[in-house]
C-alpha positions in Angstrom: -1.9 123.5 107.0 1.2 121.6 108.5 1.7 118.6 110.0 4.8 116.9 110.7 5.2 113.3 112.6 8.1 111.8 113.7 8.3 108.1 113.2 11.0 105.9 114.9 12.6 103.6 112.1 15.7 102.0 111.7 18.9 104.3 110.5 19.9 101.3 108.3 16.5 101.5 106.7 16.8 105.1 106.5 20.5 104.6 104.9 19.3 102.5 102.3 16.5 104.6 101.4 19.2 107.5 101.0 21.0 105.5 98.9 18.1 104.3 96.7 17.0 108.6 96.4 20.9 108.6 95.5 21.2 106.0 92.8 17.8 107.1 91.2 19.8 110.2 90.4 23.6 108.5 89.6 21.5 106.3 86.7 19.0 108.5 85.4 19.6 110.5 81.9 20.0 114.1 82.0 16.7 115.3 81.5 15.6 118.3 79.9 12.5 118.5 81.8 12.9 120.1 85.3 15.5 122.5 84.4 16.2 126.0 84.1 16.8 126.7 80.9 20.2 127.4 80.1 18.7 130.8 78.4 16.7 131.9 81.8 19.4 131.1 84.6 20.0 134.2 86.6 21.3 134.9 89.8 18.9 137.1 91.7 16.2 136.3 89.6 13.5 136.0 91.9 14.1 137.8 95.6 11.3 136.4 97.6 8.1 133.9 97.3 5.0 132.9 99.4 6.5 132.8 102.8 3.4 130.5 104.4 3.1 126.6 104.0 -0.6 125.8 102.6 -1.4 122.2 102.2 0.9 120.6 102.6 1.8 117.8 105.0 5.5 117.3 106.0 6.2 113.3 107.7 9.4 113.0 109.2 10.2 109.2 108.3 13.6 108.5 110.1 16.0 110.9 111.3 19.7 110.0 112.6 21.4 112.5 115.0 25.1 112.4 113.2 26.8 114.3 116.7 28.3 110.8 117.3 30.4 111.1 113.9 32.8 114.3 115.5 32.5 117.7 116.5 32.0 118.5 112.3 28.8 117.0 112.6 27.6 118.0 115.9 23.8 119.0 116.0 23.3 117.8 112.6 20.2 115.4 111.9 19.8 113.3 108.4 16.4 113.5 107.9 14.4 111.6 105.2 10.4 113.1 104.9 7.2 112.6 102.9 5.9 116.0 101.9 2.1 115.7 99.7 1.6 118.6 98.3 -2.3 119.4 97.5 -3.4 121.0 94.4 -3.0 125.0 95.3 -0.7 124.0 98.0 2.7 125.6 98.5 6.1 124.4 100.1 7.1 128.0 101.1 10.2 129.8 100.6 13.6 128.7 101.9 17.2 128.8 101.2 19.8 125.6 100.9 22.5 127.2 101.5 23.3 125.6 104.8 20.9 122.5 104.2 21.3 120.6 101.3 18.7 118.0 99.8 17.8 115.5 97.4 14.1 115.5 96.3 12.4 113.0 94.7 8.9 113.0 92.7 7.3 110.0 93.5 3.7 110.9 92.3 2.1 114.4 90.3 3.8 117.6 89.2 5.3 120.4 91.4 6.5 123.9 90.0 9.3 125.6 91.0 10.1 129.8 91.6 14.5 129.7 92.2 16.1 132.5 92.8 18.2 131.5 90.0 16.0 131.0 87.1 13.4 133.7 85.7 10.7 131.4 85.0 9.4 128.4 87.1 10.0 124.9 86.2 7.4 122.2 86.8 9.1 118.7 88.4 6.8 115.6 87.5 6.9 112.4 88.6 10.4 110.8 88.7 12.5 113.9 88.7 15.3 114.0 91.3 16.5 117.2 92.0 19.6 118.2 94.0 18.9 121.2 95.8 22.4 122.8 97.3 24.5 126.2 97.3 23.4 129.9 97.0 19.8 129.7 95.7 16.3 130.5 97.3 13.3 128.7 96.0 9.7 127.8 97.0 7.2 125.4 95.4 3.7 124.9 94.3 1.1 122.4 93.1 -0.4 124.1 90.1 -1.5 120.2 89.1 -5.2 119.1 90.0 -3.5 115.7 91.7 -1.7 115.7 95.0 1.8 115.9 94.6 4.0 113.2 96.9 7.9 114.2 97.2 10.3 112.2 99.2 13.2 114.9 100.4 16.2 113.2 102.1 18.3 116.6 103.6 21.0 117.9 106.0 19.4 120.0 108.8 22.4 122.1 110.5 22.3 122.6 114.1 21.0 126.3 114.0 18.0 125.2 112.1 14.4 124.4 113.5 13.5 120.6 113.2 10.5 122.2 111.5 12.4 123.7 108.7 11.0 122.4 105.1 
């Protein structure tokens, strides 16, 4: 199951919530948890994942339509969303090639299967993860708790507003 609202907030609220996701990553230690490791990175590791959303909500919170910036952002939309991710529940395939996004775990565990690492990784709570450049990925909750992520991304022109 998804769902996906769009709620009319403030840009500048939206802005400083970017910038809070943002600094949460500047200041935090490297962490060892929620990373490949360096021994299992692989291009090509994975080719494909569950292709179909299962529940999972998706909550647009703010999105600014950047067109106004110049013709280099024409089309584009800063989004900022609330995905919960149920136990079982999967955030299906997708590439960030084009759209690139910072995700942060506010609440539970989520496990990750990239194209670029042969074995998944499990995100918990307060992980930040940067998610940009040639890789594939999908997600799942293999927790017995909701997972709640707060993903702040790019969406390019060509891509459907309902793109996770």
């Amino acid at each position: 199951m998804l769902s996906k609202t769009t709620v009319s907030r403030s840009p500048l609220k939206a802005v400083l919530a970017l910038g809070l996701l943002a600094s949460a990553d500047a200041f935090s230690s490297p962490a060892l948890a929620g990373e490949c490791p360096a021994d299992q990175v692989m291009e090509g590791a994975l080719t494909s994942g569950e292709t179909m959303p299962v529940g999972v909500t998706d909550d647009v919170l703010s999105a600014i339509d950047l067109s106004s910036k110049g013709d280099a952002f024409k089309g584009q939309m800063l989004r900022l969303r609330k995905l919960v991710v149920q136990p079982g529940g999967v955030v299906p395939w997708h590439s960030h090639e084009a759209r690139p996004a910072n995700i942060l775990v506010l609440e539970g565990s989520i496990t990750e299967y990239s194209s670029n690492c042969k074995v998944p990784v499990v995100h918990a709570a307060g992980d930040v993860i940067a998610e940009f450049g040639a890789f594939s990925h999908w997600w799942k909750n293999t927790a017995d708790k909701p997972a709640v992520l707060y993903s702040a991304d790019l969406l390019p022109p060509a891509a459907d507003d309902q793109t996770m």
